[in-house]
gemmi code that builds the backbone of each chain (N, CA, C; Angstrom):
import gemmi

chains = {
    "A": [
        ("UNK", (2.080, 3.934, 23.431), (2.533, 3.443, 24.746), (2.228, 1.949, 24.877)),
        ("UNK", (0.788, 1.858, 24.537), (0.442, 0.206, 24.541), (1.502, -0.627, 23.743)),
        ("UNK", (1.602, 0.152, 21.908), (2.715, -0.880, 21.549), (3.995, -1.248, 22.011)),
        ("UNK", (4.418, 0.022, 22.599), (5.717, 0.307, 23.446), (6.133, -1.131, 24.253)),
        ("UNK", (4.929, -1.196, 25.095), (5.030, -2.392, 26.252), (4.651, -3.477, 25.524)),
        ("UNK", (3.790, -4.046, 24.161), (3.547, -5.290, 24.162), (4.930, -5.366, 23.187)),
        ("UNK", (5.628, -4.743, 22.570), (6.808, -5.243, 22.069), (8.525, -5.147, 22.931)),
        ("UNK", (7.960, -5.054, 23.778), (9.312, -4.968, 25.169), (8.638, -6.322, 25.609)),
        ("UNK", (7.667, -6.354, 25.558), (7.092, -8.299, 26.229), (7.912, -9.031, 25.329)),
        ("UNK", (7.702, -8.859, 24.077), (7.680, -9.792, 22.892), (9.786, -9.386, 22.368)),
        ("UNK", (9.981, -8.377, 23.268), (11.884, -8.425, 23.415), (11.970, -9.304, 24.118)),
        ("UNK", (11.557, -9.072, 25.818), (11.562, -10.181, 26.387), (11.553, -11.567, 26.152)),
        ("UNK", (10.311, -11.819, 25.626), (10.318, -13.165, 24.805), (11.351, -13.895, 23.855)),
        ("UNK", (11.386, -12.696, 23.361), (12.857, -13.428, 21.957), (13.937, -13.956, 23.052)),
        ("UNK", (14.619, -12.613, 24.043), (15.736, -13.208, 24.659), (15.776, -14.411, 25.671)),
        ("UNK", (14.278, -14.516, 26.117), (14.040, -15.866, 26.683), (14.200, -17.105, 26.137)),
        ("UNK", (13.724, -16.951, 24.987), (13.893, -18.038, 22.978), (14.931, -18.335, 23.631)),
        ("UNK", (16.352, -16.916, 23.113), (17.870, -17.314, 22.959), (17.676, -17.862, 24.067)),
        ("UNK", (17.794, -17.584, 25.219), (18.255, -18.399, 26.063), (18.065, -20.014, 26.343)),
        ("UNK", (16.715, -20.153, 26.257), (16.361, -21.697, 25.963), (17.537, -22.266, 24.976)),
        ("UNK", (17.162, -21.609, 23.746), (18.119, -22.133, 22.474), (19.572, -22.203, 23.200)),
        ("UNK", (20.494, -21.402, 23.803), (21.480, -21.741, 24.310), (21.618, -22.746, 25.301)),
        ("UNK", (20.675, -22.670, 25.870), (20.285, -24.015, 27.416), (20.385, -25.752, 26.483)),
        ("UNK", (19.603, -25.377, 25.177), (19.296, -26.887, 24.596), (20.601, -27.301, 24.271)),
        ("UNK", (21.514, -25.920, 23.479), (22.483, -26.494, 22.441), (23.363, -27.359, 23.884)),
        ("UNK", (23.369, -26.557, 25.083), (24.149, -27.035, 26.033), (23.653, -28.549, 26.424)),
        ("UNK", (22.647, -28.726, 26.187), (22.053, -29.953, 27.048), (22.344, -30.912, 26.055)),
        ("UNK", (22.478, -30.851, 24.649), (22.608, -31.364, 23.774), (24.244, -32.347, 23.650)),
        ("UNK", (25.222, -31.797, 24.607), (26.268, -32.308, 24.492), (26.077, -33.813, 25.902)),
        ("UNK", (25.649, -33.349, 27.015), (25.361, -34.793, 27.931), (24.255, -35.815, 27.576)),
        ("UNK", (23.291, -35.107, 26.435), (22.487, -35.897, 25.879), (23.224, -37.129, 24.514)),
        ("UNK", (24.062, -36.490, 24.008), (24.804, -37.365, 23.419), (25.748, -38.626, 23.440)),
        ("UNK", (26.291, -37.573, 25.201), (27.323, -38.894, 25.588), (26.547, -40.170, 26.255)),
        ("UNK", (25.134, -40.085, 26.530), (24.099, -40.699, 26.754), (23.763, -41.492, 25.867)),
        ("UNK", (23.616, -40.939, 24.686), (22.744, -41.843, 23.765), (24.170, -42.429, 23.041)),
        ("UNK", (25.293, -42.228, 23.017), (26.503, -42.662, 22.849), (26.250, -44.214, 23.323)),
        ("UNK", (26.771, -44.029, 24.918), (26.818, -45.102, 25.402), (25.626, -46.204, 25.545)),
        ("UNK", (24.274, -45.516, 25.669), (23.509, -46.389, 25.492), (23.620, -47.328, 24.088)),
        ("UNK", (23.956, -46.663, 23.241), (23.855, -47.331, 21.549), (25.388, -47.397, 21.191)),
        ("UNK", (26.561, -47.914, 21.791), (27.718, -48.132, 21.491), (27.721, -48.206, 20.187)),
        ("UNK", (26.708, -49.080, 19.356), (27.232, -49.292, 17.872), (27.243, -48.553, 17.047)),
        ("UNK", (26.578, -47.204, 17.665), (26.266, -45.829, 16.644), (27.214, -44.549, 17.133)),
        ("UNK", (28.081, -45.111, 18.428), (28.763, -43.947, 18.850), (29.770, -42.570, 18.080)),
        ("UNK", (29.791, -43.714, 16.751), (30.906, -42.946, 16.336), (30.153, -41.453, 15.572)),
        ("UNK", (28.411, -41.715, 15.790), (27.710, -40.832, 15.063), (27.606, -39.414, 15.613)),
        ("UNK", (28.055, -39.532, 17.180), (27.555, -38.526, 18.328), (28.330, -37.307, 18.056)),
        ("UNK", (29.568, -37.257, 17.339), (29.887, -35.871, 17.031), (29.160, -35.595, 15.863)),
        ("UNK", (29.334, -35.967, 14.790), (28.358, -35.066, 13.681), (26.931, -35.083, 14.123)),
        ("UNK", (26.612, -35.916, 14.328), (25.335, -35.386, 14.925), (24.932, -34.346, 15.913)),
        ("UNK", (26.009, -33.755, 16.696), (26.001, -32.809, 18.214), (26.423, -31.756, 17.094)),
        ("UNK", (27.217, -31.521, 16.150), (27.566, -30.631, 15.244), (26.168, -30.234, 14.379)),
        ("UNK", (25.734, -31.049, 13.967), (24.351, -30.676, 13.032), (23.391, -29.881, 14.098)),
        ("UNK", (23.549, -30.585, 14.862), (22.201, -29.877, 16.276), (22.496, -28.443, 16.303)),
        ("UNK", (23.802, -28.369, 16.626), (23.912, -27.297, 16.729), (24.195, -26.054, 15.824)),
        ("UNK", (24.344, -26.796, 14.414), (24.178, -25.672, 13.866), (22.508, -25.482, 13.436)),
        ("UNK", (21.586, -26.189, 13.593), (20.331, -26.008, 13.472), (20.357, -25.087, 14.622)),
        ("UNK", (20.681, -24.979, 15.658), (20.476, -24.273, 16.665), (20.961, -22.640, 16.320)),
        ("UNK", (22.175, -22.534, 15.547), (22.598, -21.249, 15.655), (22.006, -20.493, 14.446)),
        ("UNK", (21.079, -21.222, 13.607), (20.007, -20.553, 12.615), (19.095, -20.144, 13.309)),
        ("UNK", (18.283, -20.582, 14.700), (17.663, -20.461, 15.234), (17.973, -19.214, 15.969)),
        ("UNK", (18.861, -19.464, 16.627), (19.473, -17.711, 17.244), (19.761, -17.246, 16.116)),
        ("UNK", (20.052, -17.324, 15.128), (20.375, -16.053, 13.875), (19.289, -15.348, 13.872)),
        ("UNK", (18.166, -16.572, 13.829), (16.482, -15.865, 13.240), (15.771, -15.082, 14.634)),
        ("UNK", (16.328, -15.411, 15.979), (16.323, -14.669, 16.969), (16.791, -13.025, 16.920)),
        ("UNK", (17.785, -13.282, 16.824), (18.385, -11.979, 16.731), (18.079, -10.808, 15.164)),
        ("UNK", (17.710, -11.224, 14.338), (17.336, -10.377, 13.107), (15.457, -10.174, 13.485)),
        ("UNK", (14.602, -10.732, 14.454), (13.419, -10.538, 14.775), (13.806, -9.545, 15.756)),
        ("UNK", (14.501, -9.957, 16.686), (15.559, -8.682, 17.444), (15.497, -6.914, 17.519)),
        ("UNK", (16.267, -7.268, 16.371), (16.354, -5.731, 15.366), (14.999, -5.968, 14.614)),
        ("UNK", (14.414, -6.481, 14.045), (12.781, -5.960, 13.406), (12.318, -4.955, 14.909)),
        ("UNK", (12.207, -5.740, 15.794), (11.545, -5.240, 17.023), (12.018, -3.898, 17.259)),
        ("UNK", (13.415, -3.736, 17.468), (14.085, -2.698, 17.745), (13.685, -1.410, 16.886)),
        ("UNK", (13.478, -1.714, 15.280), (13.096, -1.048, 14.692), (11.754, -0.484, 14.793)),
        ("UNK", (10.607, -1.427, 15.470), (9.542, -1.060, 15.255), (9.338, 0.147, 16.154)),
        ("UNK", (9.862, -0.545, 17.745), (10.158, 0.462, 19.014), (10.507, 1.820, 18.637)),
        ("UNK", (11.393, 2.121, 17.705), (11.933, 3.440, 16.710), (10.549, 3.670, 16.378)),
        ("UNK", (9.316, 3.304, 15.755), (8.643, 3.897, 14.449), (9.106, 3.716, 13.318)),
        ("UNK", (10.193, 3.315, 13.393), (10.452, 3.026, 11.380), (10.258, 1.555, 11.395)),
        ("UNK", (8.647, 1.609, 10.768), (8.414, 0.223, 10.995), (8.653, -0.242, 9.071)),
        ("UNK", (7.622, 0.762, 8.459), (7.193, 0.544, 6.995), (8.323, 1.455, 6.221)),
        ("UNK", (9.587, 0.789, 6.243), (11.147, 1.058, 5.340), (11.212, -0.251, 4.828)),
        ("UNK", (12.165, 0.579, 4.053), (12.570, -0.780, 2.887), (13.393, -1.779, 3.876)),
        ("UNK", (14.437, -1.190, 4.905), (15.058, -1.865, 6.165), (14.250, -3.085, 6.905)),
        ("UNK", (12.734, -3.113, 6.952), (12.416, -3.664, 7.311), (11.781, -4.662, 7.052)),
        ("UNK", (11.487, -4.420, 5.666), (11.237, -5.311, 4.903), (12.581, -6.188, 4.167)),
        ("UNK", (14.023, -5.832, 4.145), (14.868, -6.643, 3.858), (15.289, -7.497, 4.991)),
        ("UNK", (14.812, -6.975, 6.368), (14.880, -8.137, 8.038), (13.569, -9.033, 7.424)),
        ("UNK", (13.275, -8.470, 7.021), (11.990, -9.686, 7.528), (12.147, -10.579, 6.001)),
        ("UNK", (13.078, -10.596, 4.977), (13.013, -11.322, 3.931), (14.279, -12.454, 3.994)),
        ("UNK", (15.208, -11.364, 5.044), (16.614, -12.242, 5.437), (16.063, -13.161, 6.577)),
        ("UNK", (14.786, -12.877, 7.128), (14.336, -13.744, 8.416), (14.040, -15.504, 7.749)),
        ("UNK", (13.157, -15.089, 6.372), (12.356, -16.264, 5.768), (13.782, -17.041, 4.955)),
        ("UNK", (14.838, -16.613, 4.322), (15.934, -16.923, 4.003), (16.083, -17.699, 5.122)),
        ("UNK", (16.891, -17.105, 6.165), (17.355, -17.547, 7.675), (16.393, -18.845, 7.730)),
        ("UNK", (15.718, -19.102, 7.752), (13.824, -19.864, 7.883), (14.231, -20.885, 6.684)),
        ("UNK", (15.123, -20.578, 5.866), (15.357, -22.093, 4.730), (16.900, -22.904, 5.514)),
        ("UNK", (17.750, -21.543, 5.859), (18.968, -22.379, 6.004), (19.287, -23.737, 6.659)),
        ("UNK", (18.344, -23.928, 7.629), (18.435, -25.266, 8.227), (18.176, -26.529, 7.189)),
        ("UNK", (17.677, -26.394, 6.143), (17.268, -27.318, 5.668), (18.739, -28.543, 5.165)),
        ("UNK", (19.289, -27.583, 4.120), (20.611, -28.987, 4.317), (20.707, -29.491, 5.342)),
        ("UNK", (21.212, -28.880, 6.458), (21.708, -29.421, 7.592), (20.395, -30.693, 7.744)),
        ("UNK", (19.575, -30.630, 7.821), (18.566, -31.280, 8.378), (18.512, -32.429, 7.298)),
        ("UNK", (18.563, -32.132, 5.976), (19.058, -33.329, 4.676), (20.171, -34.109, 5.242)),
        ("UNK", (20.940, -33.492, 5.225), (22.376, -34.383, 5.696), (21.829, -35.448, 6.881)),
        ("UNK", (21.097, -34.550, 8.140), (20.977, -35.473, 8.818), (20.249, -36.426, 8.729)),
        ("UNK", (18.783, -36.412, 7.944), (18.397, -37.237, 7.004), (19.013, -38.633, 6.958)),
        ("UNK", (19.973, -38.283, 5.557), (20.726, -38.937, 5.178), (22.039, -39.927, 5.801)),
        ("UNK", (22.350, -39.372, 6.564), (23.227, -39.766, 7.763), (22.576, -40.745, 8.055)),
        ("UNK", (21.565, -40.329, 9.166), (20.935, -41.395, 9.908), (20.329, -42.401, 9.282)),
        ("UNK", (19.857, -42.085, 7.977), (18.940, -43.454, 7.254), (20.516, -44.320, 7.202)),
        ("UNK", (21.517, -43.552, 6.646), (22.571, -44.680, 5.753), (23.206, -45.349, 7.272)),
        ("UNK", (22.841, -45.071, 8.686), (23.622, -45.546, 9.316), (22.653, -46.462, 10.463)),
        ("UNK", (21.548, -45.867, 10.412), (20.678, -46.895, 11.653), (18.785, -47.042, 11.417)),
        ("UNK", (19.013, -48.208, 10.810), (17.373, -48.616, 10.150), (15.884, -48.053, 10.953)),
        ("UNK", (15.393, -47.586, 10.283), (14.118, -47.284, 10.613), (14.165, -46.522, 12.055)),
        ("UNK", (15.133, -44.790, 12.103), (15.372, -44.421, 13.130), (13.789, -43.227, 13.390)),
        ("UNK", (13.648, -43.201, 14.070), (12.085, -41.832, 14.775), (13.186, -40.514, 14.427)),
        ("UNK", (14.719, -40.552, 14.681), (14.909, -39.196, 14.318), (14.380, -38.644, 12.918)),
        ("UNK", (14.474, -39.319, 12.171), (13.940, -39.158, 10.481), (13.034, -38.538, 10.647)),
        ("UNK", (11.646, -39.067, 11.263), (10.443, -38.446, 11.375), (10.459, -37.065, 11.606)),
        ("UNK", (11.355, -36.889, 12.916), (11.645, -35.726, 13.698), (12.064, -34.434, 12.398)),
        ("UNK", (12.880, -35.229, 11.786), (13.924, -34.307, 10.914), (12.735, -33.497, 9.437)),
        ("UNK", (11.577, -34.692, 8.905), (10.439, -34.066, 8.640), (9.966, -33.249, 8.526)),
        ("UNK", (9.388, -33.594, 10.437), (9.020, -32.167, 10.427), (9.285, -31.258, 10.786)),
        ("UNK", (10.724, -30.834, 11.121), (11.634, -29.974, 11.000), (11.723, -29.380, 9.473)),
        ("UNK", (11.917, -29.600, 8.842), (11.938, -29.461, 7.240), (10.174, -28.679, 6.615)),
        ("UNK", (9.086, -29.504, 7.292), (7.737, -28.778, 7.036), (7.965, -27.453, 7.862)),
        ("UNK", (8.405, -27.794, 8.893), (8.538, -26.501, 9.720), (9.242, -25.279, 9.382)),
        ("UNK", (10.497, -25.653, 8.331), (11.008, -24.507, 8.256), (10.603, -23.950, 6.675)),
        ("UNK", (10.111, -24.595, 6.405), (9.241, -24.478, 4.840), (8.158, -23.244, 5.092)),
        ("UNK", (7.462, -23.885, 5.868), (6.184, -23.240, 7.183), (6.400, -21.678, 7.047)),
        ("UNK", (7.502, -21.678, 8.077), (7.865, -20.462, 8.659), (8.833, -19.115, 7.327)),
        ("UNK", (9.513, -19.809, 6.529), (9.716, -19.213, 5.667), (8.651, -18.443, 4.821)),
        ("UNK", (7.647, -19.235, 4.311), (6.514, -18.686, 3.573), (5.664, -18.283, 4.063)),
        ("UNK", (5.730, -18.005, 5.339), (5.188, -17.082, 6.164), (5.990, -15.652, 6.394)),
        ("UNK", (7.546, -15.570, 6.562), (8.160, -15.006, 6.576), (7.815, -13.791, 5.215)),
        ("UNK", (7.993, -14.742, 4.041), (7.918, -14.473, 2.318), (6.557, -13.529, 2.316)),
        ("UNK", (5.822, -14.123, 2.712), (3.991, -13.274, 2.907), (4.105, -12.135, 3.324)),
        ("UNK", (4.667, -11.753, 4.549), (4.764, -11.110, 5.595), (5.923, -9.660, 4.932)),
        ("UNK", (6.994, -10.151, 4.283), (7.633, -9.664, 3.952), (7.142, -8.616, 2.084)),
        ("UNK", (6.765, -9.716, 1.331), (5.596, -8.758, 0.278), (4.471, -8.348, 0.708)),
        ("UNK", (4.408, -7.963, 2.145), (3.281, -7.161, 2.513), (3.270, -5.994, 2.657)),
        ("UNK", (5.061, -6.139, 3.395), (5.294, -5.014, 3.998), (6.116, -3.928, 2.802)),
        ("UNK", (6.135, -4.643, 1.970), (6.975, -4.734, 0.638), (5.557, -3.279, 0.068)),
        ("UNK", (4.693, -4.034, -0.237), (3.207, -3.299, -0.700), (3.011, -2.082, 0.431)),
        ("UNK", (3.087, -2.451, 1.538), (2.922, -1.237, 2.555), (4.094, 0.180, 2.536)),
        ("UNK", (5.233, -0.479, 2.261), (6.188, 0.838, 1.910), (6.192, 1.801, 0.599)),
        ("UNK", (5.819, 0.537, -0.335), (5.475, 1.190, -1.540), (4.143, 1.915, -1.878)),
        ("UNK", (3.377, 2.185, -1.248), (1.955, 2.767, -1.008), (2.747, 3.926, -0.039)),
        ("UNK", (2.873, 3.788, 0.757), (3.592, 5.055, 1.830), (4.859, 6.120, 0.862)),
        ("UNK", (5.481, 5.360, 0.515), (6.249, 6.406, -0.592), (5.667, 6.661, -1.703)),
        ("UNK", (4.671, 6.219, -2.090), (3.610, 7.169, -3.035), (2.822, 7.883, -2.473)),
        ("UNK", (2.175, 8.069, -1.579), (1.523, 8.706, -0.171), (2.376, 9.723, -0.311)),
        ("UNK", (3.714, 9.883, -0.057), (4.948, 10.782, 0.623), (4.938, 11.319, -0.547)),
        ("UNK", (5.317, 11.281, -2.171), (5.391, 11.541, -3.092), (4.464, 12.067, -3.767)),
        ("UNK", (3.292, 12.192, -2.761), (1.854, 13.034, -4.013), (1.471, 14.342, -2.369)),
        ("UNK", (1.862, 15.571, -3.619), (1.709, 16.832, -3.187), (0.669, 17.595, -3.687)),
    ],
    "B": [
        ("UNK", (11.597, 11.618, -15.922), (9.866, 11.504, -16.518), (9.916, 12.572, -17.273)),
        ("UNK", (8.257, 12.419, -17.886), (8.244, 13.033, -19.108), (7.665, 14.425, -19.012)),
        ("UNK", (6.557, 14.379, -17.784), (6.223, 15.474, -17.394), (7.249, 16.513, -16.332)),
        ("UNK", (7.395, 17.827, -16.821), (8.290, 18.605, -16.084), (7.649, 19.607, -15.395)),
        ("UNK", (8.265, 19.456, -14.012), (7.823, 20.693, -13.769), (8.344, 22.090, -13.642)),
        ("UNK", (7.556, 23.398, -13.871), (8.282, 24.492, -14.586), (8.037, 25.438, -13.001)),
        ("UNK", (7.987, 24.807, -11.894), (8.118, 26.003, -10.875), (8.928, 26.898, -10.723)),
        ("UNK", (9.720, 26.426, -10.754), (11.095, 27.953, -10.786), (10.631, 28.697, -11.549)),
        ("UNK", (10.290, 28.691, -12.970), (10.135, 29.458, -14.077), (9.611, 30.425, -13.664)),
        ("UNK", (7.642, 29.744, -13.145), (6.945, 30.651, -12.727), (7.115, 31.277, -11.227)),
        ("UNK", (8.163, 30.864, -10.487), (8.318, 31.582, -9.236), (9.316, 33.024, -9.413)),
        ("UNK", (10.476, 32.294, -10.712), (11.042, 33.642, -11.351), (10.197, 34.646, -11.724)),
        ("UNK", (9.069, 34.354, -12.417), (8.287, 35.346, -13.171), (7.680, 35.834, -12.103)),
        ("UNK", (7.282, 35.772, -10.921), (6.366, 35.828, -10.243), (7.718, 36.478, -9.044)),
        ("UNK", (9.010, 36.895, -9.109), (9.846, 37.445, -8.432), (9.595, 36.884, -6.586)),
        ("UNK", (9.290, 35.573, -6.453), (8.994, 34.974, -5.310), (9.945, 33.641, -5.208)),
        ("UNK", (10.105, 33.318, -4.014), (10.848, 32.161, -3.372), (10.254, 31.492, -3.285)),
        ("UNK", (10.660, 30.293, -3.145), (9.732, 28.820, -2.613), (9.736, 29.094, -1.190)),
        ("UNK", (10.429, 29.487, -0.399), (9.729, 29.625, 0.647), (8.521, 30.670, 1.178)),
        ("UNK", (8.588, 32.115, 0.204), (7.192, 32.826, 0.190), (6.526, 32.217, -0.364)),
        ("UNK", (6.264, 31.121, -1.362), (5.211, 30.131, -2.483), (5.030, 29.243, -0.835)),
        ("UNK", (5.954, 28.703, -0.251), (5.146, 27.870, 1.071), (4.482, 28.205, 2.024)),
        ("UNK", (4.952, 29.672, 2.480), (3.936, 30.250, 3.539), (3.068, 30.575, 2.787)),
        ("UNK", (2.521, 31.246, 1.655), (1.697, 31.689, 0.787), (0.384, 30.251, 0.364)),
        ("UNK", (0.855, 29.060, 0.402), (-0.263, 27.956, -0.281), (-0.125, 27.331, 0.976)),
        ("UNK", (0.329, 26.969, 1.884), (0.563, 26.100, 3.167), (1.022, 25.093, 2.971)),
        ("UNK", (1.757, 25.046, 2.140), (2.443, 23.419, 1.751), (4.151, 23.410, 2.064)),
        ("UNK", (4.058, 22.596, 3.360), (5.859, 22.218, 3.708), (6.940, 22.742, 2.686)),
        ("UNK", (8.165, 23.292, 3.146), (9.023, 23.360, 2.103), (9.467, 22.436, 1.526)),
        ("UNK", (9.613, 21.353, 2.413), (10.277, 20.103, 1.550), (9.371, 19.303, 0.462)),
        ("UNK", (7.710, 19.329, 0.929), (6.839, 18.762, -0.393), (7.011, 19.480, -1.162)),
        ("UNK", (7.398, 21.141, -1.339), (7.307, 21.915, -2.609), (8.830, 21.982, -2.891)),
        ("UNK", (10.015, 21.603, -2.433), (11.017, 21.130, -3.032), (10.883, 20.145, -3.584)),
        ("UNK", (10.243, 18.839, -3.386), (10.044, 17.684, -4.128), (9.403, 17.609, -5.432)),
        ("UNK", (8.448, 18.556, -5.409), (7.589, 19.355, -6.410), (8.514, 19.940, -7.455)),
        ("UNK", (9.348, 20.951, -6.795), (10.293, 21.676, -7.979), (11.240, 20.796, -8.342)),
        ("UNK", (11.467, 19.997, -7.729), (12.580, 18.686, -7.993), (12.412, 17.826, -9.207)),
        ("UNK", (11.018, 17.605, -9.327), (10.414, 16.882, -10.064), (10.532, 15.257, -9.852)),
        ("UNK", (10.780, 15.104, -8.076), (10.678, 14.427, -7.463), (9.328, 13.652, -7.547)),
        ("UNK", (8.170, 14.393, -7.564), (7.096, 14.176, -6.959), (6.403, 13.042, -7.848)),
        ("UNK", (5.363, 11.857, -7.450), (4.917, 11.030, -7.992), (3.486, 11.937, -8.796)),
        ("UNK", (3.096, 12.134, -7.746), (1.959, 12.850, -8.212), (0.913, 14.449, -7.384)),
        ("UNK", (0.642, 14.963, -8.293), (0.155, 16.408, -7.642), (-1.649, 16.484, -7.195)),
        ("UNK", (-1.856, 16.785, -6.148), (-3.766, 16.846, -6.113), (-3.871, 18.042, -6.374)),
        ("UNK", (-5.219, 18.043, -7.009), (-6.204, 18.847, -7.567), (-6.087, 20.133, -6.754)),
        ("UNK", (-6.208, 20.433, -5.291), (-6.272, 21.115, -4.940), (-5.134, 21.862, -4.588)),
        ("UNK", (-3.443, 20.919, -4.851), (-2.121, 21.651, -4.285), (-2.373, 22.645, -5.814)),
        ("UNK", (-2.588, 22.147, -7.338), (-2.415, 22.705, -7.761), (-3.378, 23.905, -8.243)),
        ("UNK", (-4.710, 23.774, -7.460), (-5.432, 25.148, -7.732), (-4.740, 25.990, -6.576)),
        ("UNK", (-4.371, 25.777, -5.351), (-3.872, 26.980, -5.173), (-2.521, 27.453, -5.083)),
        ("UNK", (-1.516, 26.347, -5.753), (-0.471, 27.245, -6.783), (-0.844, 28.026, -7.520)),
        ("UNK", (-1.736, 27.921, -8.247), (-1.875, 28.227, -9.892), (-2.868, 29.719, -9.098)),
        ("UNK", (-3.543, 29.577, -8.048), (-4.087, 31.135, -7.662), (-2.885, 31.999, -6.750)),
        ("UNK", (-1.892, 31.618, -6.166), (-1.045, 32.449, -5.832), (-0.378, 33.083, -7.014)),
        ("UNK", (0.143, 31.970, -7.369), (1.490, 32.563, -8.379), (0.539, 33.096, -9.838)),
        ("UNK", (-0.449, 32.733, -10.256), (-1.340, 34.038, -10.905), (-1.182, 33.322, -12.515)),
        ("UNK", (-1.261, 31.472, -12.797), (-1.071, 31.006, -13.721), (-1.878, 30.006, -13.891)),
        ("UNK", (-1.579, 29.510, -15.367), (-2.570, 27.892, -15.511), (-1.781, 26.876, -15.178)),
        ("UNK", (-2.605, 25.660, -15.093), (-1.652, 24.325, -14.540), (-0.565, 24.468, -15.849)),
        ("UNK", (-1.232, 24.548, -17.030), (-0.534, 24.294, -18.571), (0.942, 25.277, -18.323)),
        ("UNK", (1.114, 25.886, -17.325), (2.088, 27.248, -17.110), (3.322, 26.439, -16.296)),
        ("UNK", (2.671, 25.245, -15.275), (3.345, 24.554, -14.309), (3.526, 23.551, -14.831)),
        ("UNK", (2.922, 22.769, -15.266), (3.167, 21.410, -16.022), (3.591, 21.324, -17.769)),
        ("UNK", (4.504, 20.378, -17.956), (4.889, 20.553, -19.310), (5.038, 18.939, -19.977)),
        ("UNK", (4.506, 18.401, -20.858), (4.848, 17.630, -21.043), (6.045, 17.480, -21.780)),
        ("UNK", (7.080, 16.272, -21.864), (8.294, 16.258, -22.619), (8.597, 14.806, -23.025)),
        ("UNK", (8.686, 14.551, -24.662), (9.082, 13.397, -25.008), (10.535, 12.893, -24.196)),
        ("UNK", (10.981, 11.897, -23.862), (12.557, 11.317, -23.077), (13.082, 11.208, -24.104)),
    ],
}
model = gemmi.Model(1)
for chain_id, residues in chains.items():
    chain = gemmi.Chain(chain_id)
    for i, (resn, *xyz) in enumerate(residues, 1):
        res = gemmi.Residue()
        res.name, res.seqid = resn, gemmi.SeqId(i, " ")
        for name, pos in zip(("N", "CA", "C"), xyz):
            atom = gemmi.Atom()
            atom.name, atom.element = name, gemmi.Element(name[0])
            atom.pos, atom.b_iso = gemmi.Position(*pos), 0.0
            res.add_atom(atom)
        chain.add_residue(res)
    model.add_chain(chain)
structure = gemmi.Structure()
structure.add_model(model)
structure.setup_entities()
């Protein structure tokens, strides 16, 4: 019952995530025509750049929604399946995909405006999703070891 | 695998079902289908002393080894 309710918090939570994450990608388009006009000489950067954001953003809801279904699953009891251990390995995957995107933007921005703070930003975005992947990876040969102990468990009569 | 198991054999000889062999030792039908399946990873000490005292045999009667 206790887990029942602290993982209906932690549903809660995720769909609060998405929602933020949808609130930013939105805020992300008047923030542009902003930094557009403030920096005329870089304007022509504000669509690929509002494009990169946002697809960093929709990895972010990807990795929302596959923690989602982990949850959903756990709520079931089928926590320690092979099912759940292939969510939580597609999570740390999910947990690399941003990284081109985040190269490109990298790259973009160095080749187009000297010594920009987004770079920095983009960093540690990149440690971050390094981070969270090999955490993901851990998490995932754990549960990896935990199923495979349980179906030998199940298998000795 | 290499080891087989010969339950049927001795449940034939022994003119009994796996399901009288399950009410008889207390072991689920489906672990002692997995068992006759030769499903099973591995057997304890004690499933197989009291097979081997129902059905009226040695482990050597239930277990067989077999080159692949």
């Amino acid at each position: 019952m206790k887990n029942k309710v602290m993982s209906s918090i932690v549903m809660f939570g995720l769909c609060v995530a998405a929602v933020v994450v949808v609130l930013i990608g939105a805020f992300l388009v008047p923030l542009s025509y902003e930094t557009a006009e403030a920096n005329p000489t870089i304007a022509f950067m504000r669509v690929p750049v509002l494009i990169m954001g946002w697809l960093i953003l929709a990895c972010v809801i990807a990795l929302l929604v596959v923690a989602f279904l982990l949850l959903l699953r756990i709520n079931k009891g089928n926590i320690f399946e092979q099912k759940s251990v292939n969510l939580l390995k597609s999570m740390a995957v999910i947990s690399l995909t941003p990284i081109p995107v985040l190269a490109t933007l990298f790259f973009y921005t160095k080749a187009n405006v000297g010594g920009s703070i987004t770079n920095f930003w983009v960093v540690v975005g990149v440690m971050a999703s390094v981070i969270v992947s090999i955490f993901f990876f851990l998490l995932a040969s754990l549960f990896q070891k935990a199923v495979d102990y349980k179906n030998e468990n199940e298998l000795t009569i | 695998m290499a080891i087989i198991v010969n339950l049927d054999v001795e449940l034939a000889k022994q003119k009994m079902t796996l399901t009288e062999l399950s009410e008889k030792v207390g072991i689920t039908l489906s672990n002692l289908s997995i068992l006759k399946t030769g499903k099973a990873r591995a057997i304890r000490f004690d499933t197989l002393n009291t097979i081997c005292a129902v059905l009226q045999c040695q482990p050597g009667d239930l277990l067989e080894f077999r080159e692949d």
